[in-house]
N, C-alpha and C positions, 0 to 999 in steps of 0.2 A: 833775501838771499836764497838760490837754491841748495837743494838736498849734496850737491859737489862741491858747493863752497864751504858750505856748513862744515862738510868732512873734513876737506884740506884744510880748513882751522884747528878742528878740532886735533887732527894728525899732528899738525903746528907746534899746537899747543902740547900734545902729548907728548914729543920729542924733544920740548924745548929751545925749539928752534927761530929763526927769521925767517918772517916773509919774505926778505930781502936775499936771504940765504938760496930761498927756494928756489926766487925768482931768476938768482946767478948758474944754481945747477941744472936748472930746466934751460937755462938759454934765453932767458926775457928779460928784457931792460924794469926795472923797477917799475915803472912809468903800466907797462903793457901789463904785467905781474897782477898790478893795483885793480887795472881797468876789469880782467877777467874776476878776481875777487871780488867788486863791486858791482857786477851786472853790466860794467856798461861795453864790453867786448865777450862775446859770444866763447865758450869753451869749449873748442871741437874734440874730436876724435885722437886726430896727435897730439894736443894739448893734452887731454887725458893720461898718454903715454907719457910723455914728456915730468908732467907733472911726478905722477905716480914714484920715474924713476929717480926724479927727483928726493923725494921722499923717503925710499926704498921698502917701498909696498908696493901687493899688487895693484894692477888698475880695477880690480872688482871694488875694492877697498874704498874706493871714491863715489861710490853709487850704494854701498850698504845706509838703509836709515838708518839715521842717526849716529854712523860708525859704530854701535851697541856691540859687533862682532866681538870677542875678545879677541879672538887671533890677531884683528890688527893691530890693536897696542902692543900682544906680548912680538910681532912683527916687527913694529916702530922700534921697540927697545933692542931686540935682538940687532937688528940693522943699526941701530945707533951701537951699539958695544962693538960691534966689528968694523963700522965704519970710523 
């Protein structure tokens, strides 16, 4: 997996959330969702956006190794209480 899928997992996971979830506020059919989180469809630039606002993080957020930043958890949760 790469270092952006890694993250949106790991963001995922910190939020509590579904893939599935993600895949509906980005705008991707589950099917295409899957494909980008497994390698097998490339995840461009709008995707990045897409994803991000999905989540409600920035898009740098998705390129930090290892998501390590603290800001994006206390981000994910601040956006998850308001969301």
């Amino acid at each position: 997996m790469s270092p952006i899928t890694n993250n949106i997992r790991r963001i995922i996971d910190a939020k509590g959330i579904k893939q599935k979830a993600v895949a509906s506020r980005a705008g991707y059919s589950e099917k295409t969702f899957s494909a980008m989180m497994n390698g097998r469809r490339t995840i461009k630039a709008d995707d990045i956006l897409k994803i991000a606002n999905a989540l409600s993080v920035e898009p740098n957020a998705l390129f930090q190794a290892q998501a390590r930043k603290e800001g994006i958890y206390a981000e994910t949760k601040n956006a998850h209480q308001l969301g």
